[in-house]
N, C-alpha and C positions, 0 to 999 in steps of 0.2 A: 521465411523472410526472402523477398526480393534479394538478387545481388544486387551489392554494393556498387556495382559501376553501374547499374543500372537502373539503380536508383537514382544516382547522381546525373545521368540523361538527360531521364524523362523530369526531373523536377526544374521547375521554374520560381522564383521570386518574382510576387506580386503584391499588391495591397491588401487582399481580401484577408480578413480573419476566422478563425477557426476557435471556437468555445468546447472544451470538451471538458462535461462537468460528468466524473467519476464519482458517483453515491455508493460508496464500500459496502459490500456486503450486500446489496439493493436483493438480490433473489428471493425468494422464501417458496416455501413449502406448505398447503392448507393446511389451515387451523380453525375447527369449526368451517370449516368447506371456505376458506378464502386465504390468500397468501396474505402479507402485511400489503402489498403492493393494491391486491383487490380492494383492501379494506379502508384503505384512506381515501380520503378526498382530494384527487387531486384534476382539478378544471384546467391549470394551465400547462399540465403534462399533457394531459388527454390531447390539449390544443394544440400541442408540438406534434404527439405521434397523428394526426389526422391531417395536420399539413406537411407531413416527410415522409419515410420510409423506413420499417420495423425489420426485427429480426432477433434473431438470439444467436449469442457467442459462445465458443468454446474458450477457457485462457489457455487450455494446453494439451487438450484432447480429451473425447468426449470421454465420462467415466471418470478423469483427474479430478481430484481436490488439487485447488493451486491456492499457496501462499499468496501473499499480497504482492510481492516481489517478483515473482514470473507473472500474476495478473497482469501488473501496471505494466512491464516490459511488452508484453503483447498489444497492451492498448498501443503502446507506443512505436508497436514494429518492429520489433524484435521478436527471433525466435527464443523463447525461453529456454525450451531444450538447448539451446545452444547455448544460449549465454545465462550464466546461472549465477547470480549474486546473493551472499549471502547476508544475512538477514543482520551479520553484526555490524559490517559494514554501511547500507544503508543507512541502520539506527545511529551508527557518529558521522558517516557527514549529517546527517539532519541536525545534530544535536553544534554542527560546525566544529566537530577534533578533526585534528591534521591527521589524516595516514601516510604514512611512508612503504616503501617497498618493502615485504616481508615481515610487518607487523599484522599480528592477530588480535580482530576485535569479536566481542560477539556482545551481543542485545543480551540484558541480564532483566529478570522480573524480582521484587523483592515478593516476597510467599509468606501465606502461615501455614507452617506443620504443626502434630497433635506431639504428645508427649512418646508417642513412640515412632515419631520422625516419618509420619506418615501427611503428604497435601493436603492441607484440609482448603486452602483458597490459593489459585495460583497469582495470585494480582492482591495481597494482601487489602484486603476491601480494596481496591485502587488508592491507596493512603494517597492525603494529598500532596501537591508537588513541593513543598518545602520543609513534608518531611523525608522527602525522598531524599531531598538536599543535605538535612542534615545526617539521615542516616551515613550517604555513599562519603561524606567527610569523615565522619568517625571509622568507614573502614578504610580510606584512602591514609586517612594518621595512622592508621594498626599495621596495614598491609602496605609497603613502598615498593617491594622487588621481591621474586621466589628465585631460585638458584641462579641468582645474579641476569635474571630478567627483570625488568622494569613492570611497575601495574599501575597503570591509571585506571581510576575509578571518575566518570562524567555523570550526572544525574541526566534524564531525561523529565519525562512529565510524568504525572502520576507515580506509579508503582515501576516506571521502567527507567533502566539507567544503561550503559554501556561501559565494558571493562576491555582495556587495551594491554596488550602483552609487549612489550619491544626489549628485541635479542637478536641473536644469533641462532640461525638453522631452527628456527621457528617450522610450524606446516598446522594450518587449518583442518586437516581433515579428521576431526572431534564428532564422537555423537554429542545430540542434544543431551543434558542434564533436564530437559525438563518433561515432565511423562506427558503433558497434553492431557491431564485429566487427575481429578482428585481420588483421595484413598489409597493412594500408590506413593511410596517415597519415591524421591528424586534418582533420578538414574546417574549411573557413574558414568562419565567422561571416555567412551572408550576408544582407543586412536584406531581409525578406519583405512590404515598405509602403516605401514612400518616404521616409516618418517615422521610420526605422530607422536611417536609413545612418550622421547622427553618431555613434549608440551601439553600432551593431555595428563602426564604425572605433574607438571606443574599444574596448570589447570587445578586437581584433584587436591593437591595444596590449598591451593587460592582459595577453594572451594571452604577446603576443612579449618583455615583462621578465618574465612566468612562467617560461618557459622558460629562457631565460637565467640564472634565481637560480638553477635548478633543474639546470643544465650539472653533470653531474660527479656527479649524488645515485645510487644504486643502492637498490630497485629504482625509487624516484617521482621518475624524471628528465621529469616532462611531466602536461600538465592538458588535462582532457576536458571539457569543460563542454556541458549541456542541461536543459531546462527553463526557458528566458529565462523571467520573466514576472512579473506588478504583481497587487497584491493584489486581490481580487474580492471581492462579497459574497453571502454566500447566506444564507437564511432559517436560522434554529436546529432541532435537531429538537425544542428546548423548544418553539420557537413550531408548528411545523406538527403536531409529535404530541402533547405536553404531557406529554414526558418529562422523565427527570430522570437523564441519560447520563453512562455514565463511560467510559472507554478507558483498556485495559492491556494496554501494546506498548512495545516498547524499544525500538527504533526510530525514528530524529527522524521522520519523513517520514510514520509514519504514526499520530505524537505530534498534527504538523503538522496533519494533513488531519483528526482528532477534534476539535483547539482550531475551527478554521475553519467545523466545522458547531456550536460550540457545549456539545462535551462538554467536562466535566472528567477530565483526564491524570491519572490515579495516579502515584504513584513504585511504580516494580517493579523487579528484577532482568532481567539477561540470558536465564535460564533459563526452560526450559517450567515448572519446580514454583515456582519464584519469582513468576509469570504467574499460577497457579494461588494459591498461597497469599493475593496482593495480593486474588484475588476472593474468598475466604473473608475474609479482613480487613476487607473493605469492604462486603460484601453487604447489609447492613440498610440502606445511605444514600445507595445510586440502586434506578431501576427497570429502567434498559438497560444491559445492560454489554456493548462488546465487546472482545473479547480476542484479537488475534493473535500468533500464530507466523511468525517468519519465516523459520525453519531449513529448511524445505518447501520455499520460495522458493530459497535460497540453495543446497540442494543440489542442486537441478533445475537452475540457473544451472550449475553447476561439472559438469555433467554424473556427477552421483555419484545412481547410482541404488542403491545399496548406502544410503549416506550417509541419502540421501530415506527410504527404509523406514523406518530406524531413528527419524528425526523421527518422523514415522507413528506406530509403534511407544511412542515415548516420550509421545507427547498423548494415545494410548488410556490408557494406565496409568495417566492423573490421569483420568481421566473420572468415578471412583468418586466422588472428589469431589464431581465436580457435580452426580452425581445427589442425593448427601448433603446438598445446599443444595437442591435441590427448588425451579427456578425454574418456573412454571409454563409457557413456554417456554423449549427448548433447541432450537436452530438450528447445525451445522456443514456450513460450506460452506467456497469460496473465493475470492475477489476475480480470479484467471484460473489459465490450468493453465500448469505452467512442465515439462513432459514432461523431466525428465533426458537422453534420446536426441534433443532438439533444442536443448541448453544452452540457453532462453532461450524468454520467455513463447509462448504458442501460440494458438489460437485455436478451441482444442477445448474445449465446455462445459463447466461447473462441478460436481462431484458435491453435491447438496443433501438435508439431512436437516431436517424440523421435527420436533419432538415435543412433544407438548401431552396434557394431559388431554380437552380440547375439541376437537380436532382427529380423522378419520376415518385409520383406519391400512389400508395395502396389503401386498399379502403380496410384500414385500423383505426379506430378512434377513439383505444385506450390502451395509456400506457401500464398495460398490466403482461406476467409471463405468457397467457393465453394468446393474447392478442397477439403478441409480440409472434408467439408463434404461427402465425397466422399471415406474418408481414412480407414483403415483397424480395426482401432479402432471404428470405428462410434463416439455415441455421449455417452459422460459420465462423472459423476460425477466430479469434479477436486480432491477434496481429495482422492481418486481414483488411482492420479497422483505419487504419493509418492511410491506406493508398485512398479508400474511398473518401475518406473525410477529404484528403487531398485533389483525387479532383473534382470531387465537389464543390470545392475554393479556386477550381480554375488553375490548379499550381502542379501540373501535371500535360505536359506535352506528350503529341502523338507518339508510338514505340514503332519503329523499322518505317520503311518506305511507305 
């Protein structure tokens, strides 16, 4: 990342707008000799990458698998490596919990295990969201406070909820409980600093009368918790770019991580045309908008490479739109690549498109990983990402004399 004072420089407020639609998970890996990206139809992606300029992103260096939460920080101009937020965090501001200084949250999955306490599903089918609601009420009645710590229990969507610790001499740094893969019981809580161990033996509590309300439930007989972690502060992209950001994603977690640089959260729908219409709605009253999808994400997870295209497939077909708003740039990329054929994030670059009027175009004329690789930009950094979208909108002044 740029310094901060020089960031604050070279940047200028202007009119132009900036669309930066993150498709999660967008990467893939062949299957039957074509990525999901090859395999859809998509004509008015092709028509974005053949009027702009390609390339492929690292989120955090070549070789990483990066979470969703260092991806999106790069998109956004931040070094990840530096600033590292964790995953519990993110998931309750999206969800809108207050944090205070020294409180511990972490993102919790409700699970099924087998009878001998082994993952047999880490996202319990995805149960859906209102019985996620009722489940986290029945534990939030059972469980109030562990050795005179406080526990709030919040639902999220689906199978995900957030659990908040508030005390005294609290500290974050918790392994994950959850293994990242089936056939393997839950891992225990283990404190990663010494300053850990009262709150991951709470934690390890919380965990073992989790369980226990939860004896008997089908399919969310069990809890996965990761992401320990206390709130952080980072600069605004108001203050470092002097933008005027907004974020439309349905999603807590990456509701979460827009409020914590500073944007303002739209209300939007579930739906990719619901995502799309919010940005027609709003367009005259920021300059940055970004927009994710997380169905890309989700169907790479589930190993539905059928599923993924069709996502694909579905965000090409609003594209009309966007061009119909005429932001002076348009940017489609993704935060990491989730390949369908390895259920679960990877650590193969990001396909990237800008298109600007001011911008230099290469001769790519599909937005596929190949191509991409093929593009004028080559291969680079994601936080990276930021300055050039910037001045490609013109919002970036000359640097020294």
């Amino acid at each position: 990342m740029l310094d901060e004072r020089i960031l604050k420089e070279v940047t200028v407020k202007t009119s132009s707008k900036i669309v930066l639609l993150v498709m999660d998970g967008l990467g893939g890996i062949p299957v039957d000799g074509r990525t999901e990206l090859e395999a859809a139809h998509t004509p008015n992606l092709d028509r974005l990458a053949s009027e702009g300029i390609c390339g492929l992103t690292d989120p955090v260096y070549p070789g990483i698998t990066p979470g969703s939460g260092p991806g999106h920080l790069a998109l956004f101009g931040y070094d990840p490596l530096r600033y590292e937020i964790g995953r519990g965090v993110l998931e309750a501001l999206g969800i809108g919990m207050e944090l205070g200084p020294g409180e511990v949250v972490a993102r919790a999955n409700f699970a099924t295990l087998d009878e001998g306490g082994r993952v047999v599903d880490r996202r319990a089918g995805r149960i859906p969201t209102e019985e996620n609601k009722a489940l986290c009420g029945k534990l939030q009645a059972a469980i109030r406070e562990v050795e005179g710590v406080k526990v709030e229990i919040r639902p999220g969507r689906e199978h995900r909820f957030v659990v908040k610790f508030t005390g005294e001499g609290l500290d974050s740094r918790i392994s994950d409980t959850d293994p990242q893969k089936e056939g393997v019981p839950p891992r225990r809580p283990e404190p990663l600093a010494p300053e850990a161990e009262r709150t991951s033996r709470i934690v390890e509590t919380f965990l073992r009368q989790a369980f226990e309300v939860l004896k008997g439930e089908k399919p969310a007989n069990g809890v996965l918790m990761r992401g320990f972690s206390q709130l952080p502060h980072l600069p605004t992209l108001g203050e470092l770019y002097k933008l005027t950001p907004a974020c439309i994603a349905s999603y807590p977690m990456y509701r979460g991580l827009a409020k914590l640089v500073g944007m303002e959260v739209l209300e939007t729908g579930e739906t990719v045309a619901e995502e799309f219409t919010t940005l027609k709605e709003h367009f005259a009253d920021f300059d940055f908008f970004y927009l994710h999808v997380k169905k890309t994400d989700s169907r790479g997870e589930d190993g539905d490479f059928a599923g993924k295209v069709e996502v694909i497939e579905e965000v090409d077909r609003h594209i009309p739109l966007l061009l119909e708003l005429a932001p002076e740039v348009i940017v489609v990329t993704a935060d990491h690549s989730t390949p369908a054929a390895l259920k679960g994030h990877s650590w193969h670059p990001n396909p990237f498109l800008l298109r600007s009027p001011y911008e230099r175009r290469d001769d790519v004329d599909r937005f596929t990983e190949m191509a991409c690789a093929r593009g004028g930009l080559g291969r680079f950094r994601a936080q990276e990402a930021m300055t050039l979208m910037l001045a490609a909108a013109l919002k970036m002044k000359k640097f020294g004399a």
